[in-house]
C-alpha positions as CSV (number, residue, x, y, z in Angstrom):
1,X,0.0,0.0,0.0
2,X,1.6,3.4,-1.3
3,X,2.3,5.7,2.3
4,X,-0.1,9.0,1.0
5,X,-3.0,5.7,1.2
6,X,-1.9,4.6,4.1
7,X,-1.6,7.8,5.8
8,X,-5.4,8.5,4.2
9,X,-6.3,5.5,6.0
10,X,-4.5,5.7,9.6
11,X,-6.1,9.2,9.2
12,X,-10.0,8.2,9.3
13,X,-9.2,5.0,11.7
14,X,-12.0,5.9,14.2
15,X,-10.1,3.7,16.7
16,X,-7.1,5.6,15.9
17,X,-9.1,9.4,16.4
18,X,-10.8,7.7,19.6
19,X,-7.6,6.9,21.5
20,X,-6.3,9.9,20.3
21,X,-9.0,11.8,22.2
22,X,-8.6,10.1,24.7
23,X,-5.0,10.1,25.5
24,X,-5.4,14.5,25.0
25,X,-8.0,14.4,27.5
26,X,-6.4,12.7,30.0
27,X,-2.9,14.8,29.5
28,X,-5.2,17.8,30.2
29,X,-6.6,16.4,33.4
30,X,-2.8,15.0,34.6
31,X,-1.1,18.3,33.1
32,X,0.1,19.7,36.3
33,X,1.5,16.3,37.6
34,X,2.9,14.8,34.3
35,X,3.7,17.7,32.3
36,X,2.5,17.8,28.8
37,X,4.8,16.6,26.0
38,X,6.6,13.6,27.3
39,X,2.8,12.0,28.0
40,X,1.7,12.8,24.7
41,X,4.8,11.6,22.7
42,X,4.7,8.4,24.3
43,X,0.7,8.2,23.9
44,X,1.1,8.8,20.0
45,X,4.1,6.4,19.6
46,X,1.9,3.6,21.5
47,X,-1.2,4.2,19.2
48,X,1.5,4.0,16.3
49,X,2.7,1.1,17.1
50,X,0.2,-1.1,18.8
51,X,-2.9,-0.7,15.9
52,X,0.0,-2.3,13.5
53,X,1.6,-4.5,15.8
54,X,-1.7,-6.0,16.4
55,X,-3.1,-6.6,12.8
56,X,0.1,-8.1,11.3
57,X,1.8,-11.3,11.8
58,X,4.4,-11.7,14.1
59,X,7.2,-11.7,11.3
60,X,6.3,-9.0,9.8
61,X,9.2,-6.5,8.8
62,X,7.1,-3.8,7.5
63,X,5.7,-2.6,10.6
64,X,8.2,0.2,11.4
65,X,7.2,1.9,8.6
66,X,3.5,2.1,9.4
67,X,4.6,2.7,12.8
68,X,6.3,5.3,11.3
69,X,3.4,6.8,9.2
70,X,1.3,6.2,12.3
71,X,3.4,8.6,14.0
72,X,2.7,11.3,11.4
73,X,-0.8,10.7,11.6
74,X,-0.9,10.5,15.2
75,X,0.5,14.4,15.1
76,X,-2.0,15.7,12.6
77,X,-5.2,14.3,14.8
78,X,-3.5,15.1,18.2
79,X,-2.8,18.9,16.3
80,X,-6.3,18.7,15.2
81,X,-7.8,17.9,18.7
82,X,-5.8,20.1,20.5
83,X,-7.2,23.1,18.1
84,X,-10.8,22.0,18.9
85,X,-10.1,21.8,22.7
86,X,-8.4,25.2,22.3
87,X,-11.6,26.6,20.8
88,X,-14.2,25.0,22.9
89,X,-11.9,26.4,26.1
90,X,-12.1,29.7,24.5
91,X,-15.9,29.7,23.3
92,X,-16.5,29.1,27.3
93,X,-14.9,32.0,28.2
């Protein structure tokens, strides 16, 4: 599968965008304890890796590279929530 499909793909996952949403809210909630990018790097690079670790076979060599291109569309939905949550925070005053 060409990476521009892939990264099309990875990109509408709704299991993808759900974790995703999940992980921001709950760096918002632990933000004073944890910080904020150290939790949200390693959330994306264990969404990356685990959605393609768990649909391949165990010999698989090409998972780095849709761990890889899960990483860069882990950073466009995470930019994406992050905008909303921004907005919604404003809109509330």
């Amino acid at each position: 599968m060409p990476y521009l499909d892939l990264l099309a793909a990875q990109l509408m996952d709704p299991f993808r965008i759900a974790l995703l949403v999940a992980l921001v809210f709950t760096m918002q909630r632990n933000r004073v304890v944890t910080g904020t990018f150290v939790p949200l790097l390693a959330g994306m690079l264990f969404v990356a890796v685990i959605i393609p670790a768990t649909i391949s076979p165990p010999d698989a060599g090409w998972i780095w590279p849709v761990a890889a291109v899960g990483m860069i569309a882990n950073a466009i939905i995470v930019a994406a929530i992050i905008a909303i949550w921004a907005m919604v925070r404003r809109a509330r005053g």
